[in-house]
Structures are given as structure tokens and as C-alpha cells.
C-alpha positions as CSV (number, residue, x, y, z in Angstrom):
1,X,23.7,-36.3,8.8
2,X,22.8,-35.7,12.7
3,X,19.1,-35.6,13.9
4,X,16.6,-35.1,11.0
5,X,14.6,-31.8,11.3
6,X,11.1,-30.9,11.7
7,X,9.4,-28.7,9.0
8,X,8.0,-25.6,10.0
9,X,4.2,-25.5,9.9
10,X,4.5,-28.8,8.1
11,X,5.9,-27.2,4.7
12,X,8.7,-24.9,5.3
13,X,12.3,-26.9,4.5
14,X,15.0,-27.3,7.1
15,X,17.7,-28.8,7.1
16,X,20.2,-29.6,9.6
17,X,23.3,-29.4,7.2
18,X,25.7,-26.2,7.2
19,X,24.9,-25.7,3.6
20,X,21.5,-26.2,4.0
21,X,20.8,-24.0,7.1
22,X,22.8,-21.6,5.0
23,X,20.2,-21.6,1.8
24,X,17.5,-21.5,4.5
25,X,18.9,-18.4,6.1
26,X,19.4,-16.6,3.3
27,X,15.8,-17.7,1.8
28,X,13.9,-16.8,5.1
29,X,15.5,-13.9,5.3
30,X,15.0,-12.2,1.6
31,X,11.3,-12.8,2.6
32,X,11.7,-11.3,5.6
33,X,13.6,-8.4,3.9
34,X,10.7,-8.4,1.3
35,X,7.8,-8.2,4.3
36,X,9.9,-5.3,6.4
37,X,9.8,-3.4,2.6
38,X,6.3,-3.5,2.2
39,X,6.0,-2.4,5.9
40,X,7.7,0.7,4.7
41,X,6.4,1.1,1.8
42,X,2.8,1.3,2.8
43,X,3.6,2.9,5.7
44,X,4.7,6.0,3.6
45,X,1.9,5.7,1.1
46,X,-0.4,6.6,4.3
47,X,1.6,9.6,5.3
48,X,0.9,11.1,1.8
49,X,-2.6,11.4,2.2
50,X,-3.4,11.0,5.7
51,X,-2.6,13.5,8.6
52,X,1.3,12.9,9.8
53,X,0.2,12.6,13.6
54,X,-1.3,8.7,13.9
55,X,0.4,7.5,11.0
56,X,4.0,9.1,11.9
57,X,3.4,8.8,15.6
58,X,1.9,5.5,16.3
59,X,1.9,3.7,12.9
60,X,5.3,3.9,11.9
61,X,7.2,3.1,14.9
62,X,5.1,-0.4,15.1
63,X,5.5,-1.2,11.5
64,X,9.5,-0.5,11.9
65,X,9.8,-2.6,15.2
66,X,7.4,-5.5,13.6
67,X,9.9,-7.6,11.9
68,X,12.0,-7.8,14.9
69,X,9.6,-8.2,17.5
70,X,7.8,-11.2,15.6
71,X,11.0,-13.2,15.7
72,X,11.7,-12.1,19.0
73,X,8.3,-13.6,20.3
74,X,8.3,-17.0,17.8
75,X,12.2,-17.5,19.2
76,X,10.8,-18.4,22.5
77,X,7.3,-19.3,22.3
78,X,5.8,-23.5,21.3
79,X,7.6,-26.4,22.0
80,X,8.3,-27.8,25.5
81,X,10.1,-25.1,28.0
82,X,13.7,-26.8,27.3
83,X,13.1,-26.2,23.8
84,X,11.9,-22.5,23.9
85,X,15.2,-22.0,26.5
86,X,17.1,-22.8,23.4
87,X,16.1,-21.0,21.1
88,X,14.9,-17.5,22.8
89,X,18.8,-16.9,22.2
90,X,17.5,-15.9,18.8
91,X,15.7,-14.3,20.1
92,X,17.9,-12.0,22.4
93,X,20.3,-12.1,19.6
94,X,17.7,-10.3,17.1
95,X,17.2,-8.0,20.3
96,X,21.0,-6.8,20.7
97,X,22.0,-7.3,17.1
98,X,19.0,-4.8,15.7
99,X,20.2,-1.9,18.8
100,X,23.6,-2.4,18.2
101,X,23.5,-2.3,14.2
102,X,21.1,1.0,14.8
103,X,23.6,2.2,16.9
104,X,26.9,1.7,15.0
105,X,26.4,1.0,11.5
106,X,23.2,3.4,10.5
107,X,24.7,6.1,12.9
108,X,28.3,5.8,11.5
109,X,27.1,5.3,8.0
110,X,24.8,8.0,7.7
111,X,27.7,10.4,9.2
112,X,30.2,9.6,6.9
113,X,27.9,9.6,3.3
114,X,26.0,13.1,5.1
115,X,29.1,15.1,5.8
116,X,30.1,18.6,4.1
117,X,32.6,20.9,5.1
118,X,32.4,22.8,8.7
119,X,32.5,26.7,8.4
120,X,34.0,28.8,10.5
121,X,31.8,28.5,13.8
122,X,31.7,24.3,13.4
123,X,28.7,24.5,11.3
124,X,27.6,21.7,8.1
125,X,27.8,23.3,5.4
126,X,24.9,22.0,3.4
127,X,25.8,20.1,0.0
128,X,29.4,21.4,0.2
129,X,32.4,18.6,0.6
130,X,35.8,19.7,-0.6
131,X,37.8,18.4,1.8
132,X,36.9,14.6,1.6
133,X,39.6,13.2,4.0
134,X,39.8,15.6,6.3
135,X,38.3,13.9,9.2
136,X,38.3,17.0,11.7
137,X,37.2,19.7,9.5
138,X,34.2,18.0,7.7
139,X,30.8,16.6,9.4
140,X,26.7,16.9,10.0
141,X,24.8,19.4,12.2
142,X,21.5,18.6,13.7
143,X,18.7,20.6,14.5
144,X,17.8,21.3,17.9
145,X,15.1,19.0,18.6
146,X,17.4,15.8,17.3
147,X,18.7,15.7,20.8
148,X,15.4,14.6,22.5
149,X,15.3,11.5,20.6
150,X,19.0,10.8,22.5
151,X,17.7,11.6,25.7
152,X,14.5,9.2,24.9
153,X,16.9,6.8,24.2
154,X,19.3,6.4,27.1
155,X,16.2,6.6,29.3
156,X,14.7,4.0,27.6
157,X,17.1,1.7,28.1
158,X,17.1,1.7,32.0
159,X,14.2,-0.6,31.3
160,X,16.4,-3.4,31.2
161,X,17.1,-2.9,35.1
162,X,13.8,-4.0,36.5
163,X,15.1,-7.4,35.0
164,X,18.9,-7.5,35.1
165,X,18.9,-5.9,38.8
166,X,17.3,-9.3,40.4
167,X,19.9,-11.0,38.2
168,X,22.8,-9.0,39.4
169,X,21.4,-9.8,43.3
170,X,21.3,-14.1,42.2
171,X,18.0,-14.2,41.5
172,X,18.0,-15.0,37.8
173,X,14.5,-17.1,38.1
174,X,12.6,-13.4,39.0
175,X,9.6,-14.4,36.9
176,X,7.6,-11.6,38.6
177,X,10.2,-9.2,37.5
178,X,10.1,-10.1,33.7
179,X,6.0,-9.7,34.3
180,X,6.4,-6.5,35.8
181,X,9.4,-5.5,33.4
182,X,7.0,-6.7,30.2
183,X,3.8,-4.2,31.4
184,X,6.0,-1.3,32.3
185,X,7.9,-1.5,28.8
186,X,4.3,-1.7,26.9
187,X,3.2,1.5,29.5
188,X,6.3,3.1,28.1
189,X,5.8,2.2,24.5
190,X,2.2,3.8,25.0
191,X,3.7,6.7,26.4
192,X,6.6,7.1,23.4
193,X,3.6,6.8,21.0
194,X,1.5,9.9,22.6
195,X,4.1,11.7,22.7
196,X,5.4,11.2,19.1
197,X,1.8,12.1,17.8
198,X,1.0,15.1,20.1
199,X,4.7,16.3,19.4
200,X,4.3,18.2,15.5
201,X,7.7,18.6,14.5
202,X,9.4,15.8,13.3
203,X,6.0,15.0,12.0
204,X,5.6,18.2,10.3
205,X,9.1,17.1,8.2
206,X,7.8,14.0,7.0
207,X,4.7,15.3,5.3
208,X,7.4,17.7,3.9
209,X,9.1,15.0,2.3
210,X,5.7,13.6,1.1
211,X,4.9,16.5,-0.7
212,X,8.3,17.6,-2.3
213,X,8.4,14.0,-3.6
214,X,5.1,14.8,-5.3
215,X,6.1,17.9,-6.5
216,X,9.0,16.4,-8.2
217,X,6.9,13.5,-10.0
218,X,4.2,16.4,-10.8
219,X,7.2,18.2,-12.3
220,X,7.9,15.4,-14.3
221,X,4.1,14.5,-15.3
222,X,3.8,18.4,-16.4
223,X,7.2,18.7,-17.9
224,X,6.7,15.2,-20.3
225,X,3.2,16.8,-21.0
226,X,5.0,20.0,-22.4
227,X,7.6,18.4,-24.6
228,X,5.2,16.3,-26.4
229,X,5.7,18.6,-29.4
230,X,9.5,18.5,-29.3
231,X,9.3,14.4,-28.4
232,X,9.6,12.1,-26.4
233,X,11.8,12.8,-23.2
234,X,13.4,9.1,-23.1
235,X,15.3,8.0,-26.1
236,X,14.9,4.8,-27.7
237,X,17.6,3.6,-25.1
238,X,15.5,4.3,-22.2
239,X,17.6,7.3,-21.6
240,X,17.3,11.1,-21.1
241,X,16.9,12.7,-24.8
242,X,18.9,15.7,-25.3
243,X,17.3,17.6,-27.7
244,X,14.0,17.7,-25.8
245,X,15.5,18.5,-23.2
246,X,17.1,21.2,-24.8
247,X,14.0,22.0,-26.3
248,X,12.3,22.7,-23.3
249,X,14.4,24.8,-21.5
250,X,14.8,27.1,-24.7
251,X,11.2,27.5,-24.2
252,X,11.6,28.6,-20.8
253,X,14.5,30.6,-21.0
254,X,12.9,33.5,-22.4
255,X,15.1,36.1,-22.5
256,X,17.9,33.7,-24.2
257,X,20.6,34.0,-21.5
258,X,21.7,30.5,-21.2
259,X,19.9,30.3,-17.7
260,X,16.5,30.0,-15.9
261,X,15.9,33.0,-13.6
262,X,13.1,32.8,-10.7
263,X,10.9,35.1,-12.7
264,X,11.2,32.5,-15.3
265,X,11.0,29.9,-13.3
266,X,7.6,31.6,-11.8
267,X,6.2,31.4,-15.7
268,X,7.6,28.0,-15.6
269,X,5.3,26.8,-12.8
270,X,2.0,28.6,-14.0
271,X,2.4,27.8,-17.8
272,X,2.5,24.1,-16.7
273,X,-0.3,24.4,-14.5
274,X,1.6,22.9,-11.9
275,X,1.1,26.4,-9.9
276,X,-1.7,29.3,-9.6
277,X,-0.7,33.0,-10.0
278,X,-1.8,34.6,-6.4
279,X,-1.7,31.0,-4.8
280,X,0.1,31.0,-1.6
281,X,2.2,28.2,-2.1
282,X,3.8,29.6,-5.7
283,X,6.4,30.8,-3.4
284,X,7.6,28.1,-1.9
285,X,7.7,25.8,-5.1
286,X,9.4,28.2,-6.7
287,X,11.9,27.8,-3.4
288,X,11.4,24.2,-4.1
289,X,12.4,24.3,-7.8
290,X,15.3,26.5,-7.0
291,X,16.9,24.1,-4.0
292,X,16.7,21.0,-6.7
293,X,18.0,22.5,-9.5
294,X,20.1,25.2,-8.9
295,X,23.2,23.1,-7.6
296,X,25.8,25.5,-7.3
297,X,23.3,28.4,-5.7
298,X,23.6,31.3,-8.5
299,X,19.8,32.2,-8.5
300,X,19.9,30.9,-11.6
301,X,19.3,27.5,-13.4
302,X,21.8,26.9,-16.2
303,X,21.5,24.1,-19.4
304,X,23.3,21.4,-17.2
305,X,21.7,21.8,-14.1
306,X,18.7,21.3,-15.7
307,X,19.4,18.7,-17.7
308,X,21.4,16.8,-14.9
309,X,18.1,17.5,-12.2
310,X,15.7,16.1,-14.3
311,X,17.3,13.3,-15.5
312,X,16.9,12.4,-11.3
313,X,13.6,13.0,-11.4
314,X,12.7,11.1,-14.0
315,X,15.1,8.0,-13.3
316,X,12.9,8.3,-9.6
317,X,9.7,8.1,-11.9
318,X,11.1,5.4,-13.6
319,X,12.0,3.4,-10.8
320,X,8.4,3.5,-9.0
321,X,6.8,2.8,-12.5
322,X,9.0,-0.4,-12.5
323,X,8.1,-1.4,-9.2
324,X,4.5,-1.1,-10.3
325,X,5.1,-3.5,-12.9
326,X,6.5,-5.6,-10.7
327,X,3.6,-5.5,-8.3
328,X,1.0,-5.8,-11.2
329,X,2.8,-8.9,-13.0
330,X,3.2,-10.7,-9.7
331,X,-0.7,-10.0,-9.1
332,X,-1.5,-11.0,-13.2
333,X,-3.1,-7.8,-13.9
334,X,-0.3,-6.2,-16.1
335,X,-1.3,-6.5,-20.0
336,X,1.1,-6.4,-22.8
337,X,0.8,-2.2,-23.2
338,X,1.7,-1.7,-19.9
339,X,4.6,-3.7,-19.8
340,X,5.9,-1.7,-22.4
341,X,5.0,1.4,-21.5
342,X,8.8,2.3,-19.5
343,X,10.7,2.2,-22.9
344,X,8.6,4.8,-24.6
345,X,7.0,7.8,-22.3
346,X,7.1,9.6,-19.0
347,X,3.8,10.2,-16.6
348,X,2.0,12.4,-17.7
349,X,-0.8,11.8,-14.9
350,X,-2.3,15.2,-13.4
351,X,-1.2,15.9,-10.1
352,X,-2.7,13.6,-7.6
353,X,-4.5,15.3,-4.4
354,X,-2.3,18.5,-5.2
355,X,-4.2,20.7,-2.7
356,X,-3.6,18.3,0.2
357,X,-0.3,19.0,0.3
358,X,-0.5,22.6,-0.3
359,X,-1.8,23.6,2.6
360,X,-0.4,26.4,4.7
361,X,-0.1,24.8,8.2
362,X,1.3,21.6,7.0
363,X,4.5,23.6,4.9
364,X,4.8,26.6,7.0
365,X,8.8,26.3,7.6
366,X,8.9,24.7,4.2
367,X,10.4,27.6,2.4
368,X,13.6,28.2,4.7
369,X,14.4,24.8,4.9
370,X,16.1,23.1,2.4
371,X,14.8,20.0,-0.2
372,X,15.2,17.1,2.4
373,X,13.9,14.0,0.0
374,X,16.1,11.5,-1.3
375,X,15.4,10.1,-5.1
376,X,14.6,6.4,-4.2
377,X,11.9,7.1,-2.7
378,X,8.3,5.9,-3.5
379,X,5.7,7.8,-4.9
380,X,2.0,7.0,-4.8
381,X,1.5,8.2,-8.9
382,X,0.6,5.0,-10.6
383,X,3.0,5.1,-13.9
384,X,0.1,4.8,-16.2
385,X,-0.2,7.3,-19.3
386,X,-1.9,10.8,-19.7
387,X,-5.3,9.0,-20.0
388,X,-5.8,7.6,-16.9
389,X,-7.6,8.9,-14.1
390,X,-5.0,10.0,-11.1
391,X,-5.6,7.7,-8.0
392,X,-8.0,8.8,-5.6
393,X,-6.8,9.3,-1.7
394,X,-9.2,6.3,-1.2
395,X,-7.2,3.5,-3.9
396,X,-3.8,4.9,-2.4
397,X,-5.2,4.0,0.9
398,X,-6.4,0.4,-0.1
399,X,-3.0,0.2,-1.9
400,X,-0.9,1.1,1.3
401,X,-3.8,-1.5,3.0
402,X,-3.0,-4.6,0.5
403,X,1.6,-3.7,1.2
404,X,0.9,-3.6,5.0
405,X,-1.7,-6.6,5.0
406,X,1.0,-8.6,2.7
407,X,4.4,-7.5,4.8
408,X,2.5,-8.1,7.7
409,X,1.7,-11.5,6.8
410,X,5.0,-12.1,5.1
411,X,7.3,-11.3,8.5
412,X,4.5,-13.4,10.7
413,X,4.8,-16.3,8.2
414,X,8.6,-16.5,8.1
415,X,9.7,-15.6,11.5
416,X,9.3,-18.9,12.7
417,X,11.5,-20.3,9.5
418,X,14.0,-18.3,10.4
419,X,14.5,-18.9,13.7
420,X,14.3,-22.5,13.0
421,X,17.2,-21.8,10.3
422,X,19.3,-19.7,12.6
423,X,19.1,-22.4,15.7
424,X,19.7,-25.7,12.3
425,X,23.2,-23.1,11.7
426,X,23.9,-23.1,15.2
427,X,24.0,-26.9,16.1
428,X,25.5,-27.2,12.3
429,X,28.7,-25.0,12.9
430,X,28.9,-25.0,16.6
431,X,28.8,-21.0,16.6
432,X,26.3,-20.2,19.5
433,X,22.5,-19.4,18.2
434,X,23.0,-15.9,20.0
435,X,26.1,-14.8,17.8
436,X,24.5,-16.2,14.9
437,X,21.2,-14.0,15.4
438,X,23.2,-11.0,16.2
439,X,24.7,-10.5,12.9
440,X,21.9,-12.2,10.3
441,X,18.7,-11.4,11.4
442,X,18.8,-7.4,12.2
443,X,20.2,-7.4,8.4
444,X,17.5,-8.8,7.2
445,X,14.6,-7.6,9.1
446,X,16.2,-3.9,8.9
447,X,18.1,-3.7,6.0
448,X,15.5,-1.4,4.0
449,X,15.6,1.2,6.7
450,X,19.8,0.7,7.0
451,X,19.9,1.6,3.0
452,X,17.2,4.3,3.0
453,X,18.4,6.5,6.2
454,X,22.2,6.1,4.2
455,X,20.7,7.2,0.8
456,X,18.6,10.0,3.1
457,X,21.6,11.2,4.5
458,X,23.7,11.3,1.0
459,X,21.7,14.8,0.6
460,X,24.1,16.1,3.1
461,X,21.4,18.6,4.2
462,X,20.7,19.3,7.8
463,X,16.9,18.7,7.8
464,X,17.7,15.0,6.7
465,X,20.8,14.2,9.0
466,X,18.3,15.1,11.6
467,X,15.5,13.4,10.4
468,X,17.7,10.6,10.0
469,X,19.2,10.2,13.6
470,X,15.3,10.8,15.0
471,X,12.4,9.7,13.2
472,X,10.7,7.0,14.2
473,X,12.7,4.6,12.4
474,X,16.3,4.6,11.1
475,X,18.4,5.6,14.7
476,X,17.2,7.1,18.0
477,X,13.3,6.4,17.2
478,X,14.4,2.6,16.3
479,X,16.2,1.8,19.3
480,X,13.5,3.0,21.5
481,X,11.3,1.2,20.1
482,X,13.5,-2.2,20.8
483,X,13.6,-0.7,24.2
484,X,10.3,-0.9,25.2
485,X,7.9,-2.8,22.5
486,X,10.8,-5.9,21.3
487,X,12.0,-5.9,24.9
488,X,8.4,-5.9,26.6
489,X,7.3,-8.5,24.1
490,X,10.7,-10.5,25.0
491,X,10.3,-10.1,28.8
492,X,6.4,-11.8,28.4
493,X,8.1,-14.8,26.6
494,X,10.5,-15.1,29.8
495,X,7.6,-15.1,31.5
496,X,5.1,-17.3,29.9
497,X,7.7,-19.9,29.3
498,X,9.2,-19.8,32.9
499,X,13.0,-19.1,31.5
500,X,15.8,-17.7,33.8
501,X,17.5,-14.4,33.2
502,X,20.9,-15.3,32.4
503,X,21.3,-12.4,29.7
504,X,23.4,-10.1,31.7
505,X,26.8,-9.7,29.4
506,X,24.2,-9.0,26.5
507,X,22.0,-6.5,28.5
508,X,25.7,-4.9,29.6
509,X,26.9,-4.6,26.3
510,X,23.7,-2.8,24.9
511,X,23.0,-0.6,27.8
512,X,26.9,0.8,27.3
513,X,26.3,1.2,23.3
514,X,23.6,3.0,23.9
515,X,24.5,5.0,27.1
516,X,27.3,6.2,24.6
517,X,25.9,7.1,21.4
518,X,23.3,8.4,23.5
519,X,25.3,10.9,25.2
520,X,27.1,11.6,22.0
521,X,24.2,12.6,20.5
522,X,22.7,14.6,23.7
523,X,25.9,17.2,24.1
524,X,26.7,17.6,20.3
525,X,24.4,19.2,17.3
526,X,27.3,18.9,15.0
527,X,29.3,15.6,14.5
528,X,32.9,15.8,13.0
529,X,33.6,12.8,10.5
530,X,36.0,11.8,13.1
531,X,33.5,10.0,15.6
532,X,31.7,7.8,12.9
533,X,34.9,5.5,13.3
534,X,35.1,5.3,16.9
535,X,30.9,4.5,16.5
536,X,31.3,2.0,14.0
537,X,34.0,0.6,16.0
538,X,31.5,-0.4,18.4
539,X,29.6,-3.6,16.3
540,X,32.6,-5.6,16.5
541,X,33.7,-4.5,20.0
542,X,29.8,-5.4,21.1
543,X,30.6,-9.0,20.1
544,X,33.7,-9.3,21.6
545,X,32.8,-8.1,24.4
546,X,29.5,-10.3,24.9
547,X,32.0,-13.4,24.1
548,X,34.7,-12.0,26.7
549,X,32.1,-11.6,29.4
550,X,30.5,-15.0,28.6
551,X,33.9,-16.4,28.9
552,X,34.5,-15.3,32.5
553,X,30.9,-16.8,33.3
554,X,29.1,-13.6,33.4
555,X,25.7,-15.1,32.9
């Protein structure tokens, strides 16, 4: 059975069993994966009614580093020093692992689910892929500005130097460069925040997506609200019912063409109130509408489109309501009406702080740009009925409080678990702690982000390839953020605990990854199919190499 274990806290398992550590793994880290969801979630309830700058700027880049730096920290810190020197190779393994999945497996993934076809001049083509396995002629074009975050990147990642360059010369026990290494990577991080929130424009797209996603579930509120006569939108089956839906676009259609015009769509808008005649931002909803529902660009909205558009937007509706059910049950505040309430209606709540996301500065590009927001994404409408009051800014507010305060708590709690978990596999299977770490715990500390900048990038639009590679969290953002928060915080452990530097094939191996994708991304706005392979090439080359390097004694 080996040496028996120590529980963590005094009430957390362990094991010291392959199976065991196993269960444990994959226990610690749905919790984990659980915490880093709630991180996101509240984090984009805040940018829906606050102002983009702190929450986009500072906020978000934290919140999306927080899971990984926790079990960066707890890898190396209690216990005697000999203990802490063997497990901070979690610790560097959570380090490389989350840069190098960034790196590879979001970057390559979102490339190959975001390409379209390439026109003539080498240009994305948005929503357009007929040539599916032509690897040369199809691909994603980035905006201008997606660039920066590449540059940010690479130069990031020289941070690494004021630590590995003493190692290089033989002196690995430099605990006055991991000191100076940890303040000037927290300087940096300071710096990267200031300049995200003085910097509008990638900031300006997120509260884009925040309000399109509230158009669409006022669409839906509005839309259930006009079919009452005709029925109920949902069938007894929970799905979309036809002959409402039929219903109401008749009643919109009216010159009895077969298809919804943008004059129509106009009367469409101010009939359900969901717009004012003369209001500045008719225009751009109509635009809105248009981009959502007319698929194959006609200027008109036929039967199917409709029908096929809608059923989207309501199956998003659906899916929040049903996570608010979840939330509510958990909490035992859901009562017996509301638990049925999915199977019979839609929404019909008025449109919550409408105005806030209506104004001019905040959607000024909003009208050339095209619909940039994914369906799985989370509204702040509470799925309630027509009689309840719409939340107010302040309860969407102390919601996004009570999912940061809980995922907070929830990735602080089970860090420690986990790395306990991942160092019981270790001795268990005799696979290094480092290895292990490397492909577990960036998967379950970042898998939400992985899945969402993949779904994101399945619009095959510009906006949200670019958006994907350089927001604050999913790509470029993400790995500058391990570059100077996760590897400050890492570089104080090394400190505090008195460890040696004897990282130098892992540093290597992630300053190369990113020195490449980096570049990659710094000479090219448009990516041909052809180099996600090549990119996603480089998570099992990363390993091998750390392995070949560690075999020739490159400590």
C-alpha cells in the first residue's frame, strides 16, 4: 500500500493508490473546473452593467490567471523546504502546461472551427466555408490591433531571463534573482493592466458582445410576449412550435412575400417595443437583426431563416434559465412553479437596463461590424415570467459578487487537493509530478475558456477570431498573464522557500513556443488552415522536448 497519506486541511481524501490518486484528480479538478466557471461567469455579468475599462482591463485578466496561479503558489508553499522542492514541480508544470495548451490547442483549435474561404486578395471570407479540406485556400483574418497582443506576448516572456540567465552561468541557487525576477514580473503585470484599461478597443468589443447578447434575449422576451395569442412558442416537447412561429412571421411579413424586408423588420422592432422611432440606435439593431437572421445575405429574412435563428435564441434562453435553476435548487430557493417553468414558456421579462447598452459612444463601430457573440453564452435576464420585475444593475452586481466570491473560494479551497493528488499520481505511477501537471491541471483550471474561445470562434467572423487570439483571456492576453502574474507569483515561492533554479529545459521549451506563435501572429493578419497543424503540433513536441532535454541533464 506504500506510505499512508496525509489529508489535506484534515478533511480532503488522498490516497496514495493509482486508482485513488486518479478519482482524486478527477474530483479536485471538476471543482476546480467548477470555481474557474464561476470566475467567468461573474466576471461577464460585471461587464454588462459596468463600464468595460476596470472590469475588462484589470478584472478579467486576474480572474482568468486565478486558478492557475493559486496552484502555482500552494505547489511550493508549507511543509519543510525538501517537501515544497518536491512538489513546486506542480507547480512549474501548471506554469508550462497552461502557456503551452494557450499556445497550441486554443490557437489551433480556434483556427481550424473559425476558418471560411479566402477571396481573392487572402482575405476570410466571413461565414462562408465551401472548400472544407482545402488547407491552403481557407483560414481567419485578424484585425489590425490583434497583433499587439503577439508582440505583448513574446516580450513578456523575456522575463524568464532575469532567472534562467544566472542559471545558464551555474548559479542555479540566485535567490536574489528570483526576488528581483518576482517584483519586476508584478511591475509588469501592473503595467499590462494600465494599459489594457486605458487602451478602448478590445474593450469597446466586449461590451458589444454584452449588449448584442441582450438584444437577442430581449428579442426573445418581446417575441414570446407577441405570440401569446397564437400560443405558446415551445411545444409540449420542449421544442420550437411551428405554427407560432409561423404565426408570427405572417404578422410581420406584411406585404405577404414570403420574406421580412428591413422596412419590415423596422415595424418589427417598434411594434415590439424593443426599439423607438427616431432613436439613434434603431439603425444599428435593425443591422443587428439583419446580421443574425439573414444567413445567406439577401436583404431579406425568409420563413426558414427565421424559424432556424430563433430557435438559437431561444435554445440560449433556455440554457441560462436552466443554469438558474440549477443555481437556485443548489441554494434551496427554487419552488415547485419555477422548476417547471422551462417546459411551458419563454421570458417574457422587459428589457433589463436597455438604455445602458444603447448608448452612442459604447456601439459606435457597432453597425459595420458584424454579430460577434456566440449562443452559449450567459445572459444576466433571470428566466422568471412576464410578472417579475427585471433585475436591477444593483442584484446583477451582487449576483456576479456571490459567482466570483464562491469560484474564488472554490479554486483557493481545492488547489491544495490537487496538488496533493497530482504529486500521490506521481509517486503512484512513477511518471514525474512535472509531466503529470503539465497535461491535467491547465485542463481543468482552463478548460471553460478552451471551450468558449472554440465555440467563439465557430462564428467564423473576423471581430471574434480577433477577439479570440487577444482578449484578456483565451490566447495572447492568457499567456501574458502566466508571464508576469503566475510566473512573478512562482518566482516569490523560489524565493521564500530557498529552492534552486533547475527549470531550464521547461523555461526553453516555453520561451520557443511562444517566441513562435508569437511571431506567427506579429507578421500575419490572416492565417491559412494550414498552420493550425504545425501549432498544434507543438503540445506533444513541448513534452518531448522537456523529456529529451531532461535526459541529457539539462537542468
Amino acid at each position: 500500500m506504500g506510505e499512508a497519506c496525509e489529508e489535506t486541511y484534515g478533511v480532503f481524501p488522498c490516497s496514495t493508490t493509482l486508482p485513488g490518486t486518479i478519482v482524486l484528480m478527477l474530483a479536485y479538478g471538476f471543482m476546480l473546473l467548477q470555481g474557474a466557471n464561476l470566475l467567468s461567469d461573474g466576471s461577464e455579468l460585471l461587464l454588462e452593467v459596468l463600464n468595460p475599462g476596470i472590469i475588462g482591463g484589470l478584472l478579467l485578466p486576474i480572474l482568468g490567471a486565478l486558478p492557475d496561479a493559486l496552484i502555482i503558489v500552494v505547489s511550493g508553499l508549507g511543509g519543510t523546504r525538501e517537501e515544497a522542492a518536491e512538489q513546486v514541480s506542480v507547480g512549474v508544470g501548471t506554469l508550462a502546461g497552461s502557456t503551452i495548451m494557450l499556445l497550441t490547442i486554443a490557437w489551433g483549435g480556434s483556427l481550424l472551427v473559425g476558418r471560411c474561404d479566402l477571396n481573392e486578395r487572402g482575405k476570410a471570407i466571413n461565414k462562408k466555408l465551401t472548400r472544407k479540406f482545402d488547407a491552403m485556400g481557407t483560414g481567419v483574418t485578424t484585425d489590425k490591433f490583434t497583433s499587439s497582443g503577439a508582440v505583448i506576448m513574446v516580450a513578456t516572456v523575456l522575463l524568464y531571463a532575469i532567472v534562467q540567465v544566472p542559471a545558464f552561468l551555474g548559479n542555479k541557487e540566485d535567490y536574489m534573482a528570483s526576488l528581483i525576477g518576482s517584483i519586476v514580473c508584478l511591475i509588469t503585470l501592473c503595467a499590462y493592466c494600465i494599459f489594457q484599461v486605458a487602451y478602448p478597443e478590445l474593450q469597446r468589443r466586449k461590451m458589444d458582445r454584452a449588449r448584442h447578447r441582450q438584444w437577442r434575449h430581449a428579442g426573445v422576451r418581446a417575441l414570446a410576449q407577441h405570440a401569446q395569442p397564437f400560443g405558446s412558442m415551445l411545444n409540449d416537447a420542449g421544442g420550437i412550435n411551428d405554427d407560432v412561429v409561423e404565426g408570427l412571421f405572417t404578422s410581420f411579413d406584411s406585404n405577404g412575400d414570403g420574406s421580412i424586408d428591413e422596412n419590415e423588420l423596422k415595424g418589427l422592432l417598434l411594434g415590439l417595443c424593443i426599439s423607438t422611432d427616431g432613436s439613434s440606435s434603431l439603425g444599428r439593431e435593425v443591422d443587428f437583426w439583419m446580421r443574425e437572421f439573414d444567413a445567406d445575405r439577401s436583404g431579406c429574412i425568409t420563413y426558414e431563416e427565421f424559424r432556424k435563428q430563433l430557435s438559437r435564441w431561444i435554445a440560449e434562453k433556455q440554457k441560462q434559465h436552466e443554469e438558474d435553476v440549477r443555481l437556485r435548487r443548489s441554494g434551496k430557493k427554487l419552488d415547485h412553479l419555477e422548476s417547471r417553468r422551462s417546459e411551458v414558456s419563454i421570458d417574457l421579462d422587459p428589457l433589463l437596463s436597455r438604455h445602458h447598452f444603447t448608448e452612442d459612444e459604447e456601439a459606435a463601430e457597432a453597425a459595420d461590424e458584424d454579430a460577434d457573440e456566440d449562443g452559449s453564452d450567459d445572459d444576466n435576464g433571470d428566466a422568471g415570467d412576464g410578472a417579475k420585475e427585471p433585475p436591477t444593475p444593483r442584484a446583477i452586481i451582487s449576483k456576479a459578487a456571490v459567482k466570483l466570491l464562491i469560484g474564488t473560494a472554490a479554486c483557493a479551497l481545492f488547489s491544495d487537493p490537487m496538488v496533493e493528488a497530482v504529486s500521490g499520481f506521481s509517486k503512484a505511477s512513477g511518471i514525474p509530478a512535472f509531466y503529470v501537471a503539465f497535461c491535467v491541471t491547465p485542463f481543468a483550471s482552463n478548460a471553460s475558456e478552451l471551450v468558449s474561445s472554440i465555440i467563439f470562434a465557430s462564428r467564423k467572423q473576423k471581430k471574434n477570431i480577433s477577439l479570440t487570439f487577444s482578449q484578456a483571456r483565451p490566447v495572447y492576453g492568457a499567456v501574458t498573464m502566466n508571464n508576469t502574474m503566475c510566473l512573478g507569483l512562482f518566482l516569490l515561492v523560489m524565493h521564500i522557500q530557498r529552492l534552486p533554479w533547475t527549470y531550464s529545459s521547461e523555461v526553453l521549451v516555453t520561451v520557443g513556443a511562444t517566441a513562435l506563435v508569437g511571431l506567427l501572429g506579429y507578421t500575419h493578419t490572416t492565417f491559412r488552415t494550414f498552420w493550425a497543424f504545425p501549432v498544434l503540433a507543438l503540445y506533444p513536441l513541448s513534452i518531448i522536448a522537456v523529456w529529451g532535454l531532461d535526459t541529457l541533464g539539462f537542468k
